[in-house]
N, C-alpha and C positions, 0 to 999 in steps of 0.2 A: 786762754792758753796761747805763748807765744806761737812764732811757727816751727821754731828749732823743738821746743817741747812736742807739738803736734809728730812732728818728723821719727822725734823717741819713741815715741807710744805709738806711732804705725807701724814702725818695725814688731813692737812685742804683739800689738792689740789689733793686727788687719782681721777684716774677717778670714781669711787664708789662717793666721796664726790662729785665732780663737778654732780654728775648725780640726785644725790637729791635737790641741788643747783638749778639746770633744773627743776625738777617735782613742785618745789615750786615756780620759776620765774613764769613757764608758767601761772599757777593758779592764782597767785598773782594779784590783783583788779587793775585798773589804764589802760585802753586803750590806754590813751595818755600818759601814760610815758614807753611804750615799745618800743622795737627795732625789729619791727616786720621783717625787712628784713634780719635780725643777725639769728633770730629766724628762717627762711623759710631756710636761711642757713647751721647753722646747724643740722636742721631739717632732710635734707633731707639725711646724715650720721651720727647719734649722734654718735654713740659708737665710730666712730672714730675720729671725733672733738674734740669730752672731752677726748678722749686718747690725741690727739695732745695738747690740751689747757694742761693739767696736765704735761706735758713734758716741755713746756715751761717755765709755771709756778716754776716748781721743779729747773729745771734747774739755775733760777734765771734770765731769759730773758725776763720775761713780762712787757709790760709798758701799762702802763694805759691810755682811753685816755679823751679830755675835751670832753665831754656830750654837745647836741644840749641842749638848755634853751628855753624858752620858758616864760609869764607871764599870772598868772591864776590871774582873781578879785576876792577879798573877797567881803562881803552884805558891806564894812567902803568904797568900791572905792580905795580900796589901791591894792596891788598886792603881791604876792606872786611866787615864781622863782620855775618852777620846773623842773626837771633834767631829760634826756631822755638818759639814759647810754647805750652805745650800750652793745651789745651780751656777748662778754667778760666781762667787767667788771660787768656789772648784775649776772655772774656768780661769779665772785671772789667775788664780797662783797656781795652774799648769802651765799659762802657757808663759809665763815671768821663766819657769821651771824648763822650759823647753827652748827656750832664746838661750839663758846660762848653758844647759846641757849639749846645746849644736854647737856654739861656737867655742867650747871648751873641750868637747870630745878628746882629742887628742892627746890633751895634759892629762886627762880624769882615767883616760886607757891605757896609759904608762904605769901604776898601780895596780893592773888587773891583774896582773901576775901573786900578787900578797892582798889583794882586798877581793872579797868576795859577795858582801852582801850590799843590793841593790845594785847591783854593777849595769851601767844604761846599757842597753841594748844597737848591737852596731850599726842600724840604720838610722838610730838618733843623729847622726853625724850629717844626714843627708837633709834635716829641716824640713823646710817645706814644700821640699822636689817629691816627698814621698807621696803627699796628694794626689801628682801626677802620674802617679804608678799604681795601675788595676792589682797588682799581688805586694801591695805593702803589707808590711808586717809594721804595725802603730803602736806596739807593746815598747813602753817605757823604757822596762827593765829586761834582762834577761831571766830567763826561766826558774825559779830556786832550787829545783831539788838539784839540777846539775851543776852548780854556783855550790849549794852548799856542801856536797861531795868533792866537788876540788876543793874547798876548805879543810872536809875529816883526809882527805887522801894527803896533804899536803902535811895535816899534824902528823900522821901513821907516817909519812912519811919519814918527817923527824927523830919519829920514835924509833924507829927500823934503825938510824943510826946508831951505831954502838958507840960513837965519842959524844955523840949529846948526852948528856949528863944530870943535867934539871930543866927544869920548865917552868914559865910567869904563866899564869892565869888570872887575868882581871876582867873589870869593864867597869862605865860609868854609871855613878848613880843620877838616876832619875834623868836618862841624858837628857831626852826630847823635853820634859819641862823644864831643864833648865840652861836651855843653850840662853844665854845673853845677845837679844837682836844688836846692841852696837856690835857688839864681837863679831858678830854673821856678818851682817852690814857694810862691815868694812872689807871680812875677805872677801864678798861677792863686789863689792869693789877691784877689788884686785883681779877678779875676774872678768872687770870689763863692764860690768852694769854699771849703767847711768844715773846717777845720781836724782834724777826726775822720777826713775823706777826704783830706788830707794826708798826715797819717800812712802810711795806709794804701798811700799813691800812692809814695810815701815808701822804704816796704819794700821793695813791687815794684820800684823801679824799681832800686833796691842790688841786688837777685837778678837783676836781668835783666843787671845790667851787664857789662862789660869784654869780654874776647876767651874763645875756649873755655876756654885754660889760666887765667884766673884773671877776679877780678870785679874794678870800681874802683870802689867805694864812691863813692857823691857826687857819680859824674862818669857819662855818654852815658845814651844814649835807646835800647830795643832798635831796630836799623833790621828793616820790613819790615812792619810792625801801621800799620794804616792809623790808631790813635790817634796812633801817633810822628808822621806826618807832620801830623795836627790840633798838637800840642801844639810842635810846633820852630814851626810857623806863630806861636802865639799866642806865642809865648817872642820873636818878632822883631815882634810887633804894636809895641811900645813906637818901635823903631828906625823900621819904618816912616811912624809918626805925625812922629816929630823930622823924617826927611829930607822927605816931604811938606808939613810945616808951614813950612819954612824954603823952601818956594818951586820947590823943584829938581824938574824933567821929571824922573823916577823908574819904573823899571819892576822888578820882583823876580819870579823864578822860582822858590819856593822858596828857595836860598840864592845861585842865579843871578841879581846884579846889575848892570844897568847904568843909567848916567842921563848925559844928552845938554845939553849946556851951549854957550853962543855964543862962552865966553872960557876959558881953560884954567884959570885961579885960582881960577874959582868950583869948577869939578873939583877942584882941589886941597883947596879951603876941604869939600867936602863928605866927600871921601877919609878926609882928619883925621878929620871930624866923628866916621865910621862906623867907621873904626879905632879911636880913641879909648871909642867905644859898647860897642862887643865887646870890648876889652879887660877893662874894666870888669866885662863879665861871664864872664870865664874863657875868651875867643874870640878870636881871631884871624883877618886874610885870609890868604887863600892869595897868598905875593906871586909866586908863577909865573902865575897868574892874573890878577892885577891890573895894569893898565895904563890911562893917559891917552890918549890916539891924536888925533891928528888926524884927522878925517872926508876919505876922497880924494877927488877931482875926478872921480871916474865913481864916481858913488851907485849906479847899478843894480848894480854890483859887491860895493859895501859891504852892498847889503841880503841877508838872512836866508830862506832857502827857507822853504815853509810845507809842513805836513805835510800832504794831499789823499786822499784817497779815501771808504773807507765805513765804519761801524763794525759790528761782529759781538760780538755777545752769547751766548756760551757760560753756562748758569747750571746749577747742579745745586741741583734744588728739595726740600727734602726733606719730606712726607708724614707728620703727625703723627699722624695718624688708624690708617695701618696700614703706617708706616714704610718704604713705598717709594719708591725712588725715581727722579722722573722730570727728562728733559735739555729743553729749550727750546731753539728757536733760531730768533734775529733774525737780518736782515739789513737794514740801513737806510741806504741810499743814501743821506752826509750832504754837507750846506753850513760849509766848515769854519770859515764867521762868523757860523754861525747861534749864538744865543743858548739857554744849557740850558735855561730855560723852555719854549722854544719846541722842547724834545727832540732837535733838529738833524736832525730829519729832515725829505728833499725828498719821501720818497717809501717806500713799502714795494715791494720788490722781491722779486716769488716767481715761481713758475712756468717759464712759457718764456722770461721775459725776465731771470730771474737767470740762467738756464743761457747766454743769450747776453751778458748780464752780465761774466759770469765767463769764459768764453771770451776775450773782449776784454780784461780783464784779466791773463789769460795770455798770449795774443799780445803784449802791448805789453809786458810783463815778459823776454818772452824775447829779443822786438827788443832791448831797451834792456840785457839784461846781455851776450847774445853781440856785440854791438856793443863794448862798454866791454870784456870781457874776449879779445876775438879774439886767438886762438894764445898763449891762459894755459899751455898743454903743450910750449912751446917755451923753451931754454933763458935766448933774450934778451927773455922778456918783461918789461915792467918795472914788476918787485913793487914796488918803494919808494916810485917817486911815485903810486902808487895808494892803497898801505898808510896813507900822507901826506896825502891831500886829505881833511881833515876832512867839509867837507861833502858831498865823493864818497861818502863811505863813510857819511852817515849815510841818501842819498839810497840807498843800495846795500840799506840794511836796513830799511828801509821799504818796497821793492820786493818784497824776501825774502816778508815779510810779508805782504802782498798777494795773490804767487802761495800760497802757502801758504794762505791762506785762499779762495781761490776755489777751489783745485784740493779743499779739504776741503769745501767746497759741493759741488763737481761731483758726488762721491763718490756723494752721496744722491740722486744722478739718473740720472748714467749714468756712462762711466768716465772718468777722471781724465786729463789731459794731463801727461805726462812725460815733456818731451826730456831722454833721454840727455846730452843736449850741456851740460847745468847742472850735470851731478854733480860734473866737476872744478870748477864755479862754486863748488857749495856747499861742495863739501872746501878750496878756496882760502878764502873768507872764514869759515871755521872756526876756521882756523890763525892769519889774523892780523887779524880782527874775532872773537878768542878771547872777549874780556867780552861776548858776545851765542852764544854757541856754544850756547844751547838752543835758539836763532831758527833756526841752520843743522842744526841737528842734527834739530831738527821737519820740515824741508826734506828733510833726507833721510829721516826714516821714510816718507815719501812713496812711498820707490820699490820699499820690501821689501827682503826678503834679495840683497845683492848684492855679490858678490867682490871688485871694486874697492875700493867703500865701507869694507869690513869690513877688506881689507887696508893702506889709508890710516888708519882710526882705528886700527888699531892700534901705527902709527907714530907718530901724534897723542900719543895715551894715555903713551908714554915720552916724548916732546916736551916732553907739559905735567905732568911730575912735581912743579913748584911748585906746581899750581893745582886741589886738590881739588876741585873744580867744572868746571870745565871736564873732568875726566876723569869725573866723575858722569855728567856732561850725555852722552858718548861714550857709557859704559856702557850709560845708560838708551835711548838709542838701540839699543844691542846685543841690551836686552834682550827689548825690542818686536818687532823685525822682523829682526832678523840671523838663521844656524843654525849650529850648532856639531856636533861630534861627542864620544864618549865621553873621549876624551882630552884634548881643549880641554875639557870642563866638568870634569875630575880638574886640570889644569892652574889652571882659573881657579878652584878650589877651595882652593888651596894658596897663591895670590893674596891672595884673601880673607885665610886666613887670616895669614898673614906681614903686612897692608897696615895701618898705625897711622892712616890718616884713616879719622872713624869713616862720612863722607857717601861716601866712595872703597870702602867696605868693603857698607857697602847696593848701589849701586852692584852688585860684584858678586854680592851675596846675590841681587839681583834678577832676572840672568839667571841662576844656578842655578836660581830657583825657577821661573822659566818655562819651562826645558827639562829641568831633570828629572824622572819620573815616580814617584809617594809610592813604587810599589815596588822602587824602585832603591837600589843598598844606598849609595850617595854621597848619596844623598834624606836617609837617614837621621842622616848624618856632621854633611849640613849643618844639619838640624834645633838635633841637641847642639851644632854652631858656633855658631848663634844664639842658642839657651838660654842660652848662655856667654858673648857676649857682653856688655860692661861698661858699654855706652849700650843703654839701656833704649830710647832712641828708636827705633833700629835694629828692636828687636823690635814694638813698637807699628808704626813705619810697614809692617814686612814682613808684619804680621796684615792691618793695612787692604789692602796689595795685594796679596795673595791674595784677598779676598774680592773687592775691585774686578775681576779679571784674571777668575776663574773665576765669578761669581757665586757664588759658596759663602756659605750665611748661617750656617754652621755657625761660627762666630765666637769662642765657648765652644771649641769644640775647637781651632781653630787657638789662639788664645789657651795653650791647653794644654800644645798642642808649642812653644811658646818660653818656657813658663816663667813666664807673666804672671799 
């Protein structure tokens, strides 16, 4: 590598940048699309890893590699691909994602006013001065629930007006698989990136591509790296300057569009504009999503629930000094139009007054779903126009959520509130609010091992034979708090090993390895199953959860036994 090349790749790739790159990965939302065993890795010597990685990197030795896949359901039964990038390369394309995002701030924060989802967060601006600041805040993005409240308060907004008239509702199909890397390519050119970091951006983004069975060269974005959702934002910055400049009330959620007009033509004239736009660049709307509408005569009807409560910060911090590591947690009672500068906090909430807190948060979660669910266990209850109210159901999973979270506060204080009377709540919206099924399935680790529960997912698990995820998410529920005997773990042994999804097949590795003990001679079976295994991921994530489950730092050894 010349030395002008060297000079590019020190700016994106110092270890300074790889380490902010770090502080934003770890943070970064998405359970299931991390590389926690990459992570425990370098974990347990940052400073010298990201020394090493940045050496390689600079040198021009890095290769990138193809990402485990994985398929999540959307509420359509269709699927969606999401990409579990290991250690390194989550590192290189945050911090590609974090060079673009500093020196562009400025342009990308002129928008905030109409774009609301993924919007970066205001000390992105400041790079890599935040290092030097003991109270950074290293979150990418700003916070969502209050991002996406100014987006409903902004439509309500519109709607409140009596000369608006009608309203576009669109978005794109299948964005993230199918943005076109030249198209990217080029705006992030425009943005400044280097050509040398093109390339590079280039490769990656061909290896990460397509579904698990095959890649698509040239075409999608991996979904679930919080760079993907920076770089689909900057790849529609173009569009959203055209439809703002031409005058049109405009609001965007990510690839969630609408905009609110007093005459139906002007909708029409702007519909073109953006279909037209996308075309252009290898995109399309979704036209089951697209519509003109007339605004109706009872607005309070028309307007858009807001998302309300409080936000909770789970962080796992990790300790470069002598590699341990320790858990945090907020709770902060928020204003859901407060502004993130201002942290959206009313208030810090501890003591005796989150315990009563949270209490009241349960009491009104339980009023509100045995109400809405009364005589779910009888035969004429009626599943469909429930399954059917969109916004029933998304107020139903934010309630979930809630209780879920207080009752995980409670925990640390004294014991947990759990009525009985939710379990068939949470076994119903499992079944058919399935695309959220780790929301309900967290709901139910709640209660422990319980015979109902266990013998319902197991009904589930054959149900949703299309949806390797959704039977993960059951699994992994199984594997935490359910109990099994010798025969049911020889049974879910032979599972495993007959079962071709490789996220369905960890899945069951994971409750073998939590119920059975190393001296048991199926301990051993499963071992050489895994060894054998032909996703390398499987064995990396089984190492990181053993050591997470047991505390075991013996990591070398387990490593051992899979062959790694």
């Amino acid at each position: 590598m010349n030395n002008n090349n060297e000079i590019i790749f020190t700016k994106y790739f110092s270890p300074e940048s790889l380490r902010l790159a770090w502080e934003r990965m770890v943070r970064s939302n998405g359970k299931d699309i991390k590389d926690f065993f990459g992570i425990d890795i370098y974990a347990s010597n940052l400073n010298k890893n990201l020394a090493r990685l940045s050496e390689v990197i600079i040198k021009g030795d890095f290769k990138p590699q193809r990402p485990f896949k994985y398929y999540e359901p959307k509420a359509s039964k269709t699927h969606r691909t999401k990409s579990v990038l290991n250690i390194e390369d989550s590192l290189v394309y945050q911090a590609i994602a974090n060079s673009v995002a500093t020196a562009n701030y400025k342009k990308l924060a002129e928008n905030n006013s109409f774009i609301y989802g993924s919007v970066l967060h205001p000390e992105v601006e400041k790079g890599l001065e935040l290092l030097n600041d003991p109270e950074a805040d290293f979150y990418f993005f700003e916070y969502y629930i209050p991002l996406y409240n100014k987006f409903i308060n902004s439509v309500n907004t519109e709607i409140d007006n009596t000369n608006i008239l009608f309203k576009l509702e669109t978005d794109i199909t299948g964005f993230f698989d199918c943005i076109p890397h030249s198209k990217l390519l080029v705006t992030l050119h425009k943005f400044g990136v280097e050509p040398e970091i093109l390339d590079l951006l280039a490769n990656c983004l061909n290896l990460y591509s397509g579904t698990r069975e095959s890649v698509t060269p040239g075409v999608g974005i991996p979904q679930g790296a919080a760079a993907s959702f920076f770089f689909a934002n900057v790849f529609l910055n173009d569009l959203d300057y055209l439809i703002s400049q031409n005058g049109y009330t405009y609001y965007r959620y990510m690839d969630d569009i609408r905009i609110y007009e007093e005459k139906e033509e002007k909708l029409t004239e702007v519909l073109v504009l953006i279909d037209n736009y996308l075309k252009g660049r290898a995109l399309s709307l979704n036209t089951k999503k697209t519509s003109i509408e007339e605004i109706g005569e009872d607005r309070e009807m028309e307007k858009l629930p807001l998302l309300a409560g409080y936000g909770q910060e789970l962080l796992e911090e990790y300790d470069i000094k002598d590699s341990k590591k320790e858990k945090q947690f907020y709770l902060n009672e928020q204003n859901p139009d407060n502004e993130q500068g201002k942290k959206y906090i009313v208030k810090i909430i501890e003591g005796d007054e989150l315990v009563k807190f949270c209490k009241k948060e349960i009491k009104e979660a339980e009023d509100f779903l045995l109400k809405k669910f009364k005589g779910i266990e009888q035969t004429d209850f009626n599943t469909r126009d429930l399954a059917n109210d969109e916004e029933l159901k998304k107020k139903i999973i934010h309630i979930a959520y809630k209780w879920r979270n207080a009752n995980s506060i409670l925990k640390t204080w004294e014991k947990p509130i759990l009525n009985q009377k939710l379990i068939p709540i949470w076994l119903f919206c499992l079944e058919h609010f399935f695309w959220k099924a780790n929301h309900f399935c967290w709901n139910l680790n709640q209660y422990g091992a319980n015979n109902l529960i266990t013998h319902r997912l197991n009904e589930l698990i054959l149900k949703f034979k299309s949806f390797e995820w959704v039977r993960y998410q059951i699994l992994s529920n199984m594997a935490n708090v359910q109990n099994f005997n010798t025969s049911e773990l020889k049974e879910i042994f032979r599972k495993a090993k007959e079962e071709t999804s490789g996220l369905v097949r960890l899945g069951y590795f994971m409750i073998l390895l939590k119920h059975l003990k190393s001296d048991h001679q199926l301990f051993t079976s499963l071992r050489q199953a895994i060894k054998d295994d032909k996703e390398s991921y499987i064995k990396n994530r089984l190492s990181s959860y053993i050591s997470r489950q047991t505390g075991n730092e013996k990591l070398d050894e387990i490593k051992f036994w899979f062959g790694l």
